[in-house]
C-alpha positions as a Markdown table, in Angstrom:
| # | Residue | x | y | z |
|---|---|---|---|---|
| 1 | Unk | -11.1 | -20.7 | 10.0 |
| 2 | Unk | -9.6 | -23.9 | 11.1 |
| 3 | Unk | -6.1 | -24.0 | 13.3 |
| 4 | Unk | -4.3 | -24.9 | 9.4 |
| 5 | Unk | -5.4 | -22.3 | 7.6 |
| 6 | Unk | -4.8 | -20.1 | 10.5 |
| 7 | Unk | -1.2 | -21.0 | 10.5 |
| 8 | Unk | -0.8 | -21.0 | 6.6 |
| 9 | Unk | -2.7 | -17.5 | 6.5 |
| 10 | Unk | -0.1 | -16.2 | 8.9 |
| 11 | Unk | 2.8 | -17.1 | 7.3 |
| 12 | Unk | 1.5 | -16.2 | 4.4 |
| 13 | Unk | 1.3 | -13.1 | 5.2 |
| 14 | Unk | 4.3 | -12.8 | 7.5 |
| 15 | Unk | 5.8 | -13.7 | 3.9 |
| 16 | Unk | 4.1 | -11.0 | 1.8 |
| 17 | Unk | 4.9 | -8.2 | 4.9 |
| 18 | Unk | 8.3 | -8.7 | 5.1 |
| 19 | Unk | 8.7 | -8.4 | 1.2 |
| 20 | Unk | 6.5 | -5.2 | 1.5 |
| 21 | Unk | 8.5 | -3.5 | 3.8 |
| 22 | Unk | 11.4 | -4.4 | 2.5 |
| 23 | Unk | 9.7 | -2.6 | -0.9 |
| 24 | Unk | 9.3 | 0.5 | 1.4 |
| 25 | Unk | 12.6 | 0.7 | 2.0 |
| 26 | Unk | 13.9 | 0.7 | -0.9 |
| 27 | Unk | 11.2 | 2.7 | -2.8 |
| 28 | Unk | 11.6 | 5.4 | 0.5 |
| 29 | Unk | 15.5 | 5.5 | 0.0 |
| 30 | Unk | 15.3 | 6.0 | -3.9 |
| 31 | Unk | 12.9 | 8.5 | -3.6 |
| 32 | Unk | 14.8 | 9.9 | -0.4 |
| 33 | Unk | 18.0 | 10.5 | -2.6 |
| 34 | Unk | 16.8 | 11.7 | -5.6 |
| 35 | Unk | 14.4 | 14.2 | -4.1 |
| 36 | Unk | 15.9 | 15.0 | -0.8 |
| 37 | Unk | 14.0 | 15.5 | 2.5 |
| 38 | Unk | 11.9 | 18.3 | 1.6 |
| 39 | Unk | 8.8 | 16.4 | 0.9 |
| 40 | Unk | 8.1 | 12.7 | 2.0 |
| 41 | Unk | 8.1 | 11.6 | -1.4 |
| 42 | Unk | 8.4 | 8.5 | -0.5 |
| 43 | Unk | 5.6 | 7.5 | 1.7 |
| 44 | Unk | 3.3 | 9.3 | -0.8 |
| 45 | Unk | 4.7 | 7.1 | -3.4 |
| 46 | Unk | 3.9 | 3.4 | -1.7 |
| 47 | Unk | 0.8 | 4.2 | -0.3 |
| 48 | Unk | -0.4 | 5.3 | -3.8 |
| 49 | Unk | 1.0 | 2.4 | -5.4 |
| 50 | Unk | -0.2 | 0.2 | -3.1 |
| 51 | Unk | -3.5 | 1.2 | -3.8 |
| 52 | Unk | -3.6 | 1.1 | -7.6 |
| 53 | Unk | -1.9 | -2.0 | -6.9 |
| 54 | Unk | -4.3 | -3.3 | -4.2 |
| 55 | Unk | -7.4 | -2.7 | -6.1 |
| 56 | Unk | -5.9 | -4.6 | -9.1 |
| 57 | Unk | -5.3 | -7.3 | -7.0 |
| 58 | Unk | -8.4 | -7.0 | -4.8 |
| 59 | Unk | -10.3 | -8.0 | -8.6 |
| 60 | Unk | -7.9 | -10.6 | -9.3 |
| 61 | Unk | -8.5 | -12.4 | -6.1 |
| 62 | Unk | -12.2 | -12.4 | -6.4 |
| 63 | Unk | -12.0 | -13.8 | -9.5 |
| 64 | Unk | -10.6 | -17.3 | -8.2 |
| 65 | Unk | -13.4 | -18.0 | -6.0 |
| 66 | Unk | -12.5 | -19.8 | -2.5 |
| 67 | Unk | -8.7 | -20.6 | -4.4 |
| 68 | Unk | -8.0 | -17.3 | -4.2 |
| 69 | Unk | -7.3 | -16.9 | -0.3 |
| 70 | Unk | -4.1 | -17.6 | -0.2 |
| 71 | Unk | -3.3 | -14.4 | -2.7 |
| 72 | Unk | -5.4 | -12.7 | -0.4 |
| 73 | Unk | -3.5 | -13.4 | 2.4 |
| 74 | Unk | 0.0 | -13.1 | 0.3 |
| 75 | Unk | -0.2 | -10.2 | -1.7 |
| 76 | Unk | -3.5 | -7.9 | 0.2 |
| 77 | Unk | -2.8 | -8.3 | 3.4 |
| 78 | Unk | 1.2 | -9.1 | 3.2 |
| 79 | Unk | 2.5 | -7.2 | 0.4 |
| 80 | Unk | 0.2 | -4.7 | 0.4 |
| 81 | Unk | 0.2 | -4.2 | 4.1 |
| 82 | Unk | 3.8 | -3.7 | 4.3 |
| 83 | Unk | 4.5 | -1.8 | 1.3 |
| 84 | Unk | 2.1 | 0.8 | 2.3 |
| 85 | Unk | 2.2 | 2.8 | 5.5 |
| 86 | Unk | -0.7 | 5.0 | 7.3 |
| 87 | Unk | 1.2 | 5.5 | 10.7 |
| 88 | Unk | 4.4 | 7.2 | 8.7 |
| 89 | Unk | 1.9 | 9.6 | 7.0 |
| 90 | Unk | 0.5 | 10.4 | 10.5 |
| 91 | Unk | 4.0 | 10.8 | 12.1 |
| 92 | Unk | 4.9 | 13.1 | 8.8 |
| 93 | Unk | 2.0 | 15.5 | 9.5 |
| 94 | Unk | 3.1 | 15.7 | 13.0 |
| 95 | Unk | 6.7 | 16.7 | 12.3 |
| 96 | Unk | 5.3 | 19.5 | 9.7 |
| 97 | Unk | 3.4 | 20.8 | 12.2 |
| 98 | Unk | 6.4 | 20.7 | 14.4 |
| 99 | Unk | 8.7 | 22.4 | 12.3 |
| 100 | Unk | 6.1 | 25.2 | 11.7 |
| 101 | Unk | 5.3 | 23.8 | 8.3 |
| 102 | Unk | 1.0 | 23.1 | 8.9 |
| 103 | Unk | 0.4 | 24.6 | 5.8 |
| 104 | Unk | 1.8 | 21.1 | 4.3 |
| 105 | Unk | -0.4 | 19.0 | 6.0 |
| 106 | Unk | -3.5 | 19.8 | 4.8 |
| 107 | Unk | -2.1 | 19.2 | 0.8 |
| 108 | Unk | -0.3 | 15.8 | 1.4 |
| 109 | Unk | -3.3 | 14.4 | 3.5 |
| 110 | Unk | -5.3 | 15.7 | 0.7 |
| 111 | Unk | -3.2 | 14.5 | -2.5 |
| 112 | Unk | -2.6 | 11.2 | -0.5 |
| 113 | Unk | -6.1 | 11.0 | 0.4 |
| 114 | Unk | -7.7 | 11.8 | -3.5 |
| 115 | Unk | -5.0 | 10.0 | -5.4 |
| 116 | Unk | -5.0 | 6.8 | -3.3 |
| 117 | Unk | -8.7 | 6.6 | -3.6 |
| 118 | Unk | -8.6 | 7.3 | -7.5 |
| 119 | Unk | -5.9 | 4.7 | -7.9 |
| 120 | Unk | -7.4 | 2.2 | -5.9 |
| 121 | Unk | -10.5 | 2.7 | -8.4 |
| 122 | Unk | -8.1 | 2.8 | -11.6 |
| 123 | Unk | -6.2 | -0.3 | -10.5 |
| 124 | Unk | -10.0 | -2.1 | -9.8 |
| 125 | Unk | -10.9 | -1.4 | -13.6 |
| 126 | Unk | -7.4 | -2.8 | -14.7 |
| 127 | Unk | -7.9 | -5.8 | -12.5 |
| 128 | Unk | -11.6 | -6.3 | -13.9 |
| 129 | Unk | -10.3 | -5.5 | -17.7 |
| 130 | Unk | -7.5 | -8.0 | -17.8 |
| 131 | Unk | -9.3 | -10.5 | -15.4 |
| 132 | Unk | -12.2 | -10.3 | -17.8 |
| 133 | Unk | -13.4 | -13.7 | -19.2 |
């Protein structure tokens, strides 16, 4: 990768992150206030969306060849990246298990880890059904 691409990647993706996160936020504080603090709804909600969302896009990418790195870099890595959020889960599971609540754990990590992997297969098919020539 050349020193221009480099630099137009980065921003890029600096681009697509900060309207991720800012995604999070708002998604988290939604979520936060119509479900309360019981259950990190909210963390379970983007990193499932991002995944149905990331395998549509991961299909829609591919289908532009070499043009398509710049979406790449925009909406994968950017958007994606900072809509979605492994370190929170972690730091979730570690305050369950803080406040005597383990028994949690094991279903979020589970739901998270089953439904993110189904929705990152379901958003694939939509990507290669409406990117279909």
């Amino acid at each position: 990768m050349n020193a221009v691409v480099w630099w137009q990647s980065l921003l890029l993706v600096m681009l697509g992150g900060a309207f991720g996160s800012g995604l999070r936020f708002v998604i988290g504080s939604c979520l936060l206030q119509r479900f309360g603090a019981g259950f990190p709804w909210g963390t379970l909600a983007v990193n499932l969306i991002g995944s149905f969302v990331a395998g549509f896009l991961l299909i829609w990418v591919d289908k532009r060849g070499s043009a398509g790195w710049p979406w790449r870099m925009l909406l994968i890595v950017g958007l994606i990246g900072g809509l979605t959020t492994f370190s929170s889960l972690m730091v979730e599971c570690l305050v369950f298990v803080r406040s005597e609540r383990s028994l949690i754990v094991g279903f979020y990590l589970c739901i998270t880890l089953l439904f993110g992997l189904l929705f990152v297969f379901l958003g694939a098919r939509l990507g290669a059904f409406v990117c279909d020539d």
